[in-house]
C-alpha positions in Angstrom: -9.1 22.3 -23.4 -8.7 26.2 -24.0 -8.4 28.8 -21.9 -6.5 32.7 -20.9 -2.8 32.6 -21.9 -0.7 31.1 -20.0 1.8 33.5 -18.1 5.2 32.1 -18.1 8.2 33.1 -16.2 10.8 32.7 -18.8 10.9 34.7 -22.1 7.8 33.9 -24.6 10.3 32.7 -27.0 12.0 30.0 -24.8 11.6 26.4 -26.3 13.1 24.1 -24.6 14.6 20.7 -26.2 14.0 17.6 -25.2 17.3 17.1 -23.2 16.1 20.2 -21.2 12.8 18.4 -20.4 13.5 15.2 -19.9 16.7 16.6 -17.4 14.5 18.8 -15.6 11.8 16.2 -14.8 14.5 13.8 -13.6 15.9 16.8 -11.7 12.9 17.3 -9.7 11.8 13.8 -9.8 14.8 13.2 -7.0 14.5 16.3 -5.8 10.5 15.0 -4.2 11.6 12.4 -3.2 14.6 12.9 -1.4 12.1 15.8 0.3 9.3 12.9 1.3 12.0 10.7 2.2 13.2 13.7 4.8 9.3 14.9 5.8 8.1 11.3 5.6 5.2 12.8 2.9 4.2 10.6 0.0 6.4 11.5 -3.0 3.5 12.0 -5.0 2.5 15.7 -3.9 6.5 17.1 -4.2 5.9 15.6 -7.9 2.7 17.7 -8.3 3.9 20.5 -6.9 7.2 20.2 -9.6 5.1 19.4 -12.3 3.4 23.0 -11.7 5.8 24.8 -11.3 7.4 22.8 -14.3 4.5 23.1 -16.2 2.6 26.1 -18.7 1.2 28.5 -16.1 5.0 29.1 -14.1 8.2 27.6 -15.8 6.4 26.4 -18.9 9.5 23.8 -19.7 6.6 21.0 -19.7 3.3 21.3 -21.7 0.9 19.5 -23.4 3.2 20.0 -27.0 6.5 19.2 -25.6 6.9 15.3 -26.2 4.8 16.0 -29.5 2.0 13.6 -30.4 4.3 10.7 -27.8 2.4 12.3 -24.3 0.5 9.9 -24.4 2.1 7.2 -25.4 5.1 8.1 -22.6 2.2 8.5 -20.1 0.5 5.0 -20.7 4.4 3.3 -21.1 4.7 4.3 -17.4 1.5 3.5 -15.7 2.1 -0.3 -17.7 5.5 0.0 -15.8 3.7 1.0 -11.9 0.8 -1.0 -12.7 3.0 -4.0 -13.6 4.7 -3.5 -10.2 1.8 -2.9 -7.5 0.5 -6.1 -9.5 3.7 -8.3 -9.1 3.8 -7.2 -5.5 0.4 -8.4 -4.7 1.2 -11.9 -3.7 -1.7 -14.7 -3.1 -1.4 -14.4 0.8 -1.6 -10.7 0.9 -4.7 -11.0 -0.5 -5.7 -13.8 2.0 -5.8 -11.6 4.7 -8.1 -9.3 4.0 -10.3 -11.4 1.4 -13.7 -10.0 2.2 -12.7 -6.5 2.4 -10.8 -6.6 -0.4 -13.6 -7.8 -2.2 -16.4 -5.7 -1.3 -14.0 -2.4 -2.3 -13.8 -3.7 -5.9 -17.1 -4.4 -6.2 -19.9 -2.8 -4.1 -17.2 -0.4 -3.2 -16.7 0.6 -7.2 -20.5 0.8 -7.8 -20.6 3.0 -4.8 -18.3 5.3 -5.9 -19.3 5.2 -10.1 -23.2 5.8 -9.1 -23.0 8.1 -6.4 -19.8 10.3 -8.6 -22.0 10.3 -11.9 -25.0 11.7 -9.7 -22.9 14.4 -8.1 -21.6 15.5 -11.6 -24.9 15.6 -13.3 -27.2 17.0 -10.6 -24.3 19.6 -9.0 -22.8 20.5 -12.4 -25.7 19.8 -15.1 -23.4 17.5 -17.1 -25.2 15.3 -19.9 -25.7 12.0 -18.5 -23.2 10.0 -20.6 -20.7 12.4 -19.4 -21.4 12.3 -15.8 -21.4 8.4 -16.2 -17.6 8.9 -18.0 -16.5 10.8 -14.9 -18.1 8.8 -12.3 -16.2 5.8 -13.8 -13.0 7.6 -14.4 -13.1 7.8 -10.5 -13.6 4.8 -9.7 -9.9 4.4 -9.8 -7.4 5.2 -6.6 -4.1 3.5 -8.3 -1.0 2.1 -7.5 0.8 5.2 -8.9 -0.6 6.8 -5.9 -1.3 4.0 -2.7 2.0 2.4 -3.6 3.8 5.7 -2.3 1.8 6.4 0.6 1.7 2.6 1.7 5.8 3.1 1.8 5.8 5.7 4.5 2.6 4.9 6.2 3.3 0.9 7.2 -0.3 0.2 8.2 -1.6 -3.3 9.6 -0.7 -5.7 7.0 -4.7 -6.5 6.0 -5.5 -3.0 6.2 -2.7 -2.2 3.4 -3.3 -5.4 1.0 -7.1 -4.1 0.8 -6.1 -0.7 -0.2 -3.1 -2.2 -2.3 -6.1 -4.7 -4.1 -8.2 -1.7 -4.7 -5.9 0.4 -6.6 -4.5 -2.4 -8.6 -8.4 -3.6 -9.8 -10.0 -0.5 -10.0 -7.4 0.9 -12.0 -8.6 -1.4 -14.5 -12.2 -1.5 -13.9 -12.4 2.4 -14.5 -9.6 2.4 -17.7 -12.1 -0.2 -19.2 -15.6 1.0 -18.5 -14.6 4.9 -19.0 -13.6 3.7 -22.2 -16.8 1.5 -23.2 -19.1 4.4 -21.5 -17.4 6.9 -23.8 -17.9 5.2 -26.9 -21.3 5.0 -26.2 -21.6 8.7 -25.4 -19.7 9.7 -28.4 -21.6 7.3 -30.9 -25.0 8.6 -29.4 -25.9 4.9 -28.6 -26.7 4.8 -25.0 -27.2 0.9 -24.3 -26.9 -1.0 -21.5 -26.2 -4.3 -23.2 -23.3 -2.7 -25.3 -21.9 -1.8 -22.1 -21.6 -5.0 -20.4 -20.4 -6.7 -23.8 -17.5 -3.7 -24.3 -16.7 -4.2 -20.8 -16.0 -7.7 -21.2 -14.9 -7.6 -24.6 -12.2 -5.7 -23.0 -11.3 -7.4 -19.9 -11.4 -10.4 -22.0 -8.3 -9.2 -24.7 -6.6 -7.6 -21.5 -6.8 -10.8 -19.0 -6.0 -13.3 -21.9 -3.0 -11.0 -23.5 -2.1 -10.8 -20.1 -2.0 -14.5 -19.1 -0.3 -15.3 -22.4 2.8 -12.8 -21.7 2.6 -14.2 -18.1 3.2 -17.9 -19.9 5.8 -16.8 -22.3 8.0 -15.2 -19.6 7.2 -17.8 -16.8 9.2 -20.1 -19.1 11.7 -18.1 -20.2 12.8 -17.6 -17.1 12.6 -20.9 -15.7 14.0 -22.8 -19.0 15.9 -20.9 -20.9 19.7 -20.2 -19.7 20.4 -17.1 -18.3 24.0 -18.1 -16.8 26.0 -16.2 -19.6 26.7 -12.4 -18.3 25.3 -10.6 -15.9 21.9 -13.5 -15.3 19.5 -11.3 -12.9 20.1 -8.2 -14.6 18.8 -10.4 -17.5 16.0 -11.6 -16.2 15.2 -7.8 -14.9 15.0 -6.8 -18.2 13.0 -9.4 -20.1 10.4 -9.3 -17.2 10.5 -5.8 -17.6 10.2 -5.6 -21.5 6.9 -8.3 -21.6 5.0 -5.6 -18.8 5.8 -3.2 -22.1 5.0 -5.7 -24.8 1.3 -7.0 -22.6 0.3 -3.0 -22.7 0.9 -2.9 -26.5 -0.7 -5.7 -27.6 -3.4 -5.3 -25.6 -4.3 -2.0 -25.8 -3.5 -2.4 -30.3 -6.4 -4.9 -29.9 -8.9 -2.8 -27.9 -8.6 0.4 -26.2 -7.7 0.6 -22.8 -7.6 -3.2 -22.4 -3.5 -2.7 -21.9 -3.8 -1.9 -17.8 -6.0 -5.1 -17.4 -3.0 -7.0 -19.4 -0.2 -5.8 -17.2 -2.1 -6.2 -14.1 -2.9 -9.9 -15.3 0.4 -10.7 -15.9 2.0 -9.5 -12.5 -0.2 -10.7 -10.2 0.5 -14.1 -11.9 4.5 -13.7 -12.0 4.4 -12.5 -8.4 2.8 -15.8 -7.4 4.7 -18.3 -9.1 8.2 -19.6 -8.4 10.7 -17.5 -10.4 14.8 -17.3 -10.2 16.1 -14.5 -9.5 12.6 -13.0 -8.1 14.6 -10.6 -5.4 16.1 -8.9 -8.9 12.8 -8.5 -10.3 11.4 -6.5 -7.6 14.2 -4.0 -7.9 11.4 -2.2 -10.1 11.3 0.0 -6.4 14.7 1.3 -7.8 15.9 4.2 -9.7 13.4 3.6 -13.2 10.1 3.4 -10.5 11.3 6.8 -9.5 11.6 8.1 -13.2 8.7 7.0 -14.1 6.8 8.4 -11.4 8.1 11.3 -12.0 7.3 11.8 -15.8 3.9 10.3 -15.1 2.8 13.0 -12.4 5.3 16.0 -13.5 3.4 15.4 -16.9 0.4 15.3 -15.3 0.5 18.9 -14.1 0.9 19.9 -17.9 -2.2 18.3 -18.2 -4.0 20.6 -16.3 -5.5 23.5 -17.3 -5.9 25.6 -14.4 -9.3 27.8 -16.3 -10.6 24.7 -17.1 -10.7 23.8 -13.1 -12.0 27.3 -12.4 -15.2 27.0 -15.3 -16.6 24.5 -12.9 -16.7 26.6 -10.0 -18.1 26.1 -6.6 -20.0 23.2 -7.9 -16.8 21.4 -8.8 -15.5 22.0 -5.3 -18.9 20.6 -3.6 -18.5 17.2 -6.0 -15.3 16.9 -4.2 -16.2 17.6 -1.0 -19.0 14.4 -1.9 -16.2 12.2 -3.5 -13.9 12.5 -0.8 -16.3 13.4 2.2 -19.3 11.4 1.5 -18.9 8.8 -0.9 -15.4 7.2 0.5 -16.5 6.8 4.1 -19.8 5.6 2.7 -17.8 2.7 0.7 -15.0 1.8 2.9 -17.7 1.1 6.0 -19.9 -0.9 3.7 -17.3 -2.6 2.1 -15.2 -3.4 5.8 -18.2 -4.4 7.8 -17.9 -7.8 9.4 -13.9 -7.7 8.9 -11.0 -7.4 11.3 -10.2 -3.9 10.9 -11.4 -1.8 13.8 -12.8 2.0 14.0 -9.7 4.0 13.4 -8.9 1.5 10.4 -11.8 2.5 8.7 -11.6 5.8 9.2 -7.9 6.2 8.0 -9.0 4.0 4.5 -12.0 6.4 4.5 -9.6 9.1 4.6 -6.9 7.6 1.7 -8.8 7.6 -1.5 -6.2 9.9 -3.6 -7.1 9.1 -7.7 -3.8 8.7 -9.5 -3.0 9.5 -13.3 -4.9 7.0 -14.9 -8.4 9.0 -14.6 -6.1 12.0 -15.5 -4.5 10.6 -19.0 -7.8 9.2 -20.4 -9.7 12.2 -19.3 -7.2 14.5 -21.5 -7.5 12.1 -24.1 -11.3 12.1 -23.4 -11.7 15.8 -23.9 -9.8 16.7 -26.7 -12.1 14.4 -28.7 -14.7 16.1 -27.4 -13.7 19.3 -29.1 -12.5 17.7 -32.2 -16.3 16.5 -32.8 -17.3 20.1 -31.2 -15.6 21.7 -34.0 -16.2 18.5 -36.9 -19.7 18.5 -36.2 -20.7 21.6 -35.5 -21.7 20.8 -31.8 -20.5 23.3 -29.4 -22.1 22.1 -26.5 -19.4 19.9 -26.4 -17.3 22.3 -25.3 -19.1 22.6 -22.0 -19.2 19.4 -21.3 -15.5 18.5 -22.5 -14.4 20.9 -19.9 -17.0 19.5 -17.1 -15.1 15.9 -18.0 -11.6 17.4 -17.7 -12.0 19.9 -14.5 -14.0 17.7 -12.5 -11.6 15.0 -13.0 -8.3 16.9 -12.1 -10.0 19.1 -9.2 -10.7 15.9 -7.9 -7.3 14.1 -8.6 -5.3 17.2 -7.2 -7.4 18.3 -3.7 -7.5 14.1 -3.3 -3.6 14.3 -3.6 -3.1 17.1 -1.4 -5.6 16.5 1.0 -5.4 12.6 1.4 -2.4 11.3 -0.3 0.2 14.2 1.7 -1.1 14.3 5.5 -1.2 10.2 4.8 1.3 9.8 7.4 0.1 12.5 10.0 -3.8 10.9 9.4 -2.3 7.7 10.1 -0.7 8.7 13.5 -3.1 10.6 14.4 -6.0 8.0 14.2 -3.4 5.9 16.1 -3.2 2.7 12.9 0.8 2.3 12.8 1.0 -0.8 14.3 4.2 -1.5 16.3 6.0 -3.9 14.6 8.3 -7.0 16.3 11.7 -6.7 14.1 13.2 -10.2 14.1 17.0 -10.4 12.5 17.9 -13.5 11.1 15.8 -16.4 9.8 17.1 -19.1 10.4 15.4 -22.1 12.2 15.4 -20.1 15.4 14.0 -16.8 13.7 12.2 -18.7 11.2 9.7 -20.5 14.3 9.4 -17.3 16.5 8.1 -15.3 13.5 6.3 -18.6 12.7 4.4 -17.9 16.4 4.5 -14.4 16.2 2.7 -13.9 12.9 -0.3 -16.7 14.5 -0.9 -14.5 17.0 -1.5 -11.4 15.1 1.4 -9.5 15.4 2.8 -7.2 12.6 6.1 -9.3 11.9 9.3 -8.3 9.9 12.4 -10.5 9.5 15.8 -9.1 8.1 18.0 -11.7 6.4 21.0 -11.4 4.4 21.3 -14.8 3.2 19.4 -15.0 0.0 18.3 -18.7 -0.2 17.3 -17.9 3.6 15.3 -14.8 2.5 13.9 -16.8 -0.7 12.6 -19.5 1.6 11.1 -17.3 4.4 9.1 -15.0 1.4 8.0 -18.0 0.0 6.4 -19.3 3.2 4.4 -16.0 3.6 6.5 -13.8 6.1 7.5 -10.6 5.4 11.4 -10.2 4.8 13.4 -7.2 4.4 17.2 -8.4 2.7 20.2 -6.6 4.1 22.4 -6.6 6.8 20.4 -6.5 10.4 23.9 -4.2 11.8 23.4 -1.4 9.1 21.2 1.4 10.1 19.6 2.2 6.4 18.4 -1.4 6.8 17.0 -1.2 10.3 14.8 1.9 9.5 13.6 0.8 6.2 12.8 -2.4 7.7 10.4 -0.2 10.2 12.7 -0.2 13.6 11.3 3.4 14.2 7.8 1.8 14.6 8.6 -1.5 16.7 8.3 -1.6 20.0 10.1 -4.9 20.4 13.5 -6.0 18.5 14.7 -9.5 18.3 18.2 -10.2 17.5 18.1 -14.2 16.5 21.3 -15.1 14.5 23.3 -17.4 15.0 26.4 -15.0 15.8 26.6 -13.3 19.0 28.5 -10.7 17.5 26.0 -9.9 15.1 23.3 -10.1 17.8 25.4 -7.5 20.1 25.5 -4.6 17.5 22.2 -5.0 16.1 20.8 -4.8 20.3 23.1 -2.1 20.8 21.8 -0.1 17.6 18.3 -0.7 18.5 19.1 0.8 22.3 21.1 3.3 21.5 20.7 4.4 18.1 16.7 3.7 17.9 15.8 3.6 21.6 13.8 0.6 21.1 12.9 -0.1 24.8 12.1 -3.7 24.3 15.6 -5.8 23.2 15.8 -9.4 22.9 18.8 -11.4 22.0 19.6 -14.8 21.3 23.2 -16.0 22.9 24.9 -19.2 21.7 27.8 -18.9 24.5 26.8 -18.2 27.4 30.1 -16.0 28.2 28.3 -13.1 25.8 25.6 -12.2 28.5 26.9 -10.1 30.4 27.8 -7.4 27.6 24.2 -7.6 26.6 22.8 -7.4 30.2 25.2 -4.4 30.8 22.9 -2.7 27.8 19.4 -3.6 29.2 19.3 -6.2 26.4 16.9 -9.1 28.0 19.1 -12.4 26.6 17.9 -16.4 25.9 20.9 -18.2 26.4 20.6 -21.5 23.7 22.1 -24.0 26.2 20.1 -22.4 29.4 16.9 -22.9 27.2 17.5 -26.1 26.1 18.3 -27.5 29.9 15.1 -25.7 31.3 13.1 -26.9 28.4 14.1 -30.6 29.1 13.7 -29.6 32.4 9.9 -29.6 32.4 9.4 -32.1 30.2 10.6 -34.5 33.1 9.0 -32.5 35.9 5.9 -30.6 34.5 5.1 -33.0 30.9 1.4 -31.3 30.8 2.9 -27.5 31.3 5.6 -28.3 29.1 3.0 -30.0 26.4 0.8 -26.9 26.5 3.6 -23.6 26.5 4.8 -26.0 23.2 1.2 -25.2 21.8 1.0 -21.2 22.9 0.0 -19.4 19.9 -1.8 -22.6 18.3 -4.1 -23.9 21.0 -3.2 -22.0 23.5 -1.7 -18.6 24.7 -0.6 -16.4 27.3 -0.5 -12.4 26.9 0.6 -9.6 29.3 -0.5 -6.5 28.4 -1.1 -3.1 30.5 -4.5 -2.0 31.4 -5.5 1.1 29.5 -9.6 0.3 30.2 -11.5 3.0 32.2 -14.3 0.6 32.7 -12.1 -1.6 34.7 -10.4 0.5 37.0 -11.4 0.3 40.0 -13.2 -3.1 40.1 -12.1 -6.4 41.4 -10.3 -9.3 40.1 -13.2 -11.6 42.0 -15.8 -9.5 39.8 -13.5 -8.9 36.5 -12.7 -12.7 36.3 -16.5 -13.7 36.3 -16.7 -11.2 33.1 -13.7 -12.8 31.1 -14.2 -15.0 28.5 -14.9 -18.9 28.6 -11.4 -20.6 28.4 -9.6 -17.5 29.8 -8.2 -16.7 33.7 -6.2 -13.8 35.1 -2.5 -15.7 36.1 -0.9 -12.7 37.1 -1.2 -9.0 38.4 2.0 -6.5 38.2 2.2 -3.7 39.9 5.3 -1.0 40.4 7.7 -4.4 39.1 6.0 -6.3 41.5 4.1 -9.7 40.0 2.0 -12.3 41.9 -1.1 -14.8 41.7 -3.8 -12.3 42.2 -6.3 -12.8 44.9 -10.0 -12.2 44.3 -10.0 -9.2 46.8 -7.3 -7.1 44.5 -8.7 -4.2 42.8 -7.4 -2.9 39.3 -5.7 0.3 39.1 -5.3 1.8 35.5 -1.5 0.7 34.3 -1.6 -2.6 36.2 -0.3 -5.1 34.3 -2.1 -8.5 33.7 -0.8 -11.7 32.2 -4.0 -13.9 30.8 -3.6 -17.8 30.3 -5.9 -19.6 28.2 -7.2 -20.5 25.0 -6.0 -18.2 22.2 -9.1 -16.3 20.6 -10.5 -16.1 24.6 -6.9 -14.6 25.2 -7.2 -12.2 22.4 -10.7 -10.8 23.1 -9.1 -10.4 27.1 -6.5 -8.4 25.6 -9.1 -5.9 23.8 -11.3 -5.4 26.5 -7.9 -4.6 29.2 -6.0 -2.9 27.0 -7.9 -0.7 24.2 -5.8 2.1 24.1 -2.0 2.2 23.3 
């Protein structure tokens, strides 16, 4: 890529060593994160905004000549690493909940976006066909480099985030492999659609196997092989860690671009088999996550030539504006119809769809081949069309950054899709079976637990578990208590159960607090914090209780959340207010009756007569989907 020189801010002659580099990268690496940590912003635009100023047109410590010829390699080591990780995280049941969707993003979803981009780019910027088709499937991609920090600040509905999660992770793949294929076509000047599908699958064929087989080789080393001697998790960190670097290799020796299907082969299948020492492992999230992050899109921004994005003009803005504007929304409502995520939920996916560095590295790579055969062969309308490839590809990546990946957060409150989470603290058989009821019924569950054969157990059966200690405050908000709007406190130590209710009152003005008492004399002190308490032995005595007296009731609340259910929820529905119970109870669902109506603390059997007022508060009985679609039609709003 050429262009005007670059206009540095630090003398011409200033060539900076490698130690400078590398420190400064790390430097500003923390510094963005520690600033999306504070403005709750995904990391990723601080580390855009550092790689510019880091990079040839301001500081000029990082450009495309300062790692040598090993950019790229540097470059590819990392995304193996964050590739590996969103892959290792994506466990079998994450996927189950959002099968369809998932599904239809990766495939109808990627055709979408790979037709609809190659047209953009070859009717709005007169690219040569092949070219447009290189681009269109370059952007295919979204990436876990780029949805796994946004994801982390922006704690969507569970389905909602393994869909986007799914479609990073596969289309990072899909567009590494069939840029590649599409390219060597273009460059070869033998456009054939056969030779497409058999590169494609040439490739994902070294990538999955290579993948599988490194998969294999560590599942056994770490289940067979004795790693008691020293430290054994940091161990078993390591080797895990070194055969996501040795599946990118060998892959990508064998055939280009087949190493990002090999590493995303090999974590999906370690993350879903049983592995010592798996809590270890997923320390990835630590301090060499936030490294490599930070080479990969600091690096990135020395990557960019800023005349290049300027030589495509207007045009190149209006094939954004059809990316991001048109062709997203276009996808994500195809691809979501039929499922469980509502309005808003489509409209916040529509509006996350930030490419990551993948499209960026291969691009590069892309167009300085372009000018090598520009100037070996004599071909200058290469040129053109090597700076059409790059520019469209990085104006794309960095407005899709800005634009989507930063405001995630404020999109997401905005369109109202942070679901308020119930916090449970402590898993044990008491936590364990609420959670158990909780998660049946829909609700966005977390548990904290400290105990690490506890926690092992609970992630294994499918919930989602935070470790740490319930009483410390870093715990609590990482575990999402700034976004639940009910805390449980279910250990079996009152102690424990008194500071984390009085940290969740006080500290996080959680207005709904429920604690668990095992002696009966610990009440009181709760009560006195407007802490509602479930004494173990009053339970017990009631639930016996109406087993003699009332065996049918007590049969049936033993099945609510199964069977059954019972909900109370406010009345936020402008089409009820006003109306009567007689009238609303005739429109309810089969299997479904209005038990109670609250009103200013008051609560009683409602008569027929009683009309609704907006705020009322109704408590449905009944079977548990006719409960459910009550509860949407009463209470839409939040």
């Amino acid at each position: 890529m050429t262009g005007a020189p670059s206009m540095q801010l630090l003398p011409i002659d200033f060539e900076p060593t490698l130690l400078v580099i590398v420190a400064s990268i790390v430097t500003f690496g923390v510094f963005s994160q520690v600033l999306a940590d504070r403005y709750q912003v995904p990391s990723v635009l601080f580390l855009i905004l550092s790689g510019i100023v880091l990079g040839p047109k301001v500081l000029g410590v990082v450009t495309q000549d300062a790692f040598g010829g090993s950019l790229s390699t540097i470059v590819g080591l990392s995304v193996a690493i964050i590739v590996f990780e969103g892959a290792f995280h994506l466990h079998v049941d994450k996927l189950r909940q959002s099968p369809s969707a998932a599904f239809r993003l990766v495939t109808l979803g990627s055709l979408i976006s790979f037709l609809g981009t190659a047209a953009a780019v070859y009717y709005l910027l007169g690219a040569d066909p092949g070219i447009a088709l290189v681009v269109g499937a370059l952007l295919i991609a979204t990436g876990p480099t780029v949805i796994t920090p946004i994801l982390e600040i922006v704690p969507v509905r569970r389905s909602v985030g393994a869909a986007l999660e799914t479609e990073g992770i596969v289309n990072d793949v899909t567009a590494a492999i069939l840029a590649a294929v599409i390219f060597k076509a273009v460059t070869a000047q033998q456009i054939d659609p056969r030779g497409f599908l058999v590169g494609f699958l040439e490739r994902l064929g070294v990538g999955v196997g290579v993948g599988l087989l490194v998969a294999g080789v560590l599942w056994y080393v770490l289940t067979h092989v004795d790693l008691s001697s020293g430290n054994a998790p940091e161990n078993a960190r390591s080797i895990t860690f070194a055969g996501a670097l040795v599946a990118y290799g060998v892959a990508n020796t064998i055939a280009t671009e087949a190493g990002v299907a090999a590493v995303a082969t090999a974590g999906v299948v370690l993350g879903n088999v049983e592995l010592p020492y798996r809590e270890e492992i997923e320390e990835f999230k630590g301090t060499i996550r936030l490294i490599v992050l930070s080479f990969i899109f600091i690096a990135l921004a020395a990557l960019i030539d800023i005349d290049t994005l300027l030589s495509i003009g207007v045009a190149g803005v209006a094939v954004v504006i059809v990316v991001a504007l048109v062709l997203r929304p276009l996808l994500v409502f195809l691809s979501t119809t039929g499922t469980d995520f509502s309005f808003r939920e489509k409209l916040f996916v529509s509006a996350i769809g930030p490419r990551g560095i993948i499209p960026a590295a291969i691009a590069t790579l892309f167009a300085l081949e372009l000018q090598h055969l520009a100037a070996q062969e004599g071909r200058q309308s290469l040129i053109a069309q090597s700076n059409i490839l790059a520019g469209t590809v990085f104006m794309v990546i960095v407005a899709t950054v800005v634009f989507q990946g930063g405001p995630a957060r404020w999109i997401a409150e905005r369109l109202d899709v942070l679901p308020m989470r119930v916090l449970v603290v402590g898993s044990g058989k008491v936590g364990r079976s609420l959670a158990e009821r909780l998660v049946e019924r829909g609700e966005d569950v977390v548990v904290i637990e400290e105990d690490a054969a506890t926690l092992e157990s609970s992630r294994s059966a499918g919930f989602t578990v935070k470790s740490g200690d319930g009483t410390d405050t870093d715990v609590l908000r990482s575990a999402g208590i700034e976004n639940a709007k009910t805390v449980v406190a279910a250990t079996g130590d009152d102690d424990t159960n008194l500071l984390v209710s009085q940290l969740a009152r006080t500290t996080f003005d959680v207005e709904d607090v429920i604690a668990r008492v095992n002696d009966p004399k610990n009440v009181d002190p709760l009560e006195e914090l407007g802490v509602q308490t479930i004494s173990g032995t009053d339970a017990t005595a009631w639930a016996i209780d109406n087993a003699i007296e009332r065996p049918a009731l007590s049969n049936w609340m033993t099945e609510l959340g199964r069977s059954g259910d019972v909900q109370e929820v406010e009345v936020t529905s402008e089409e009820t207010d006003g109306k009567t119970i007689g009238t609303l109870g005739s429109e309810l669902p089969s299997g479904c009756l209005i038990a109670l109506l609250g009103r200013d603390g008051d609560h009683r059997v409602p008569d027929a007569e009683d009309t609704l007022q907006y705020g009322d508060r109704l408590t449905f009985l009944g079977q548990t989907e006719a409960v459910r679609e009550a509860v949407d039609r009463f209470h839409p709003h939040d």
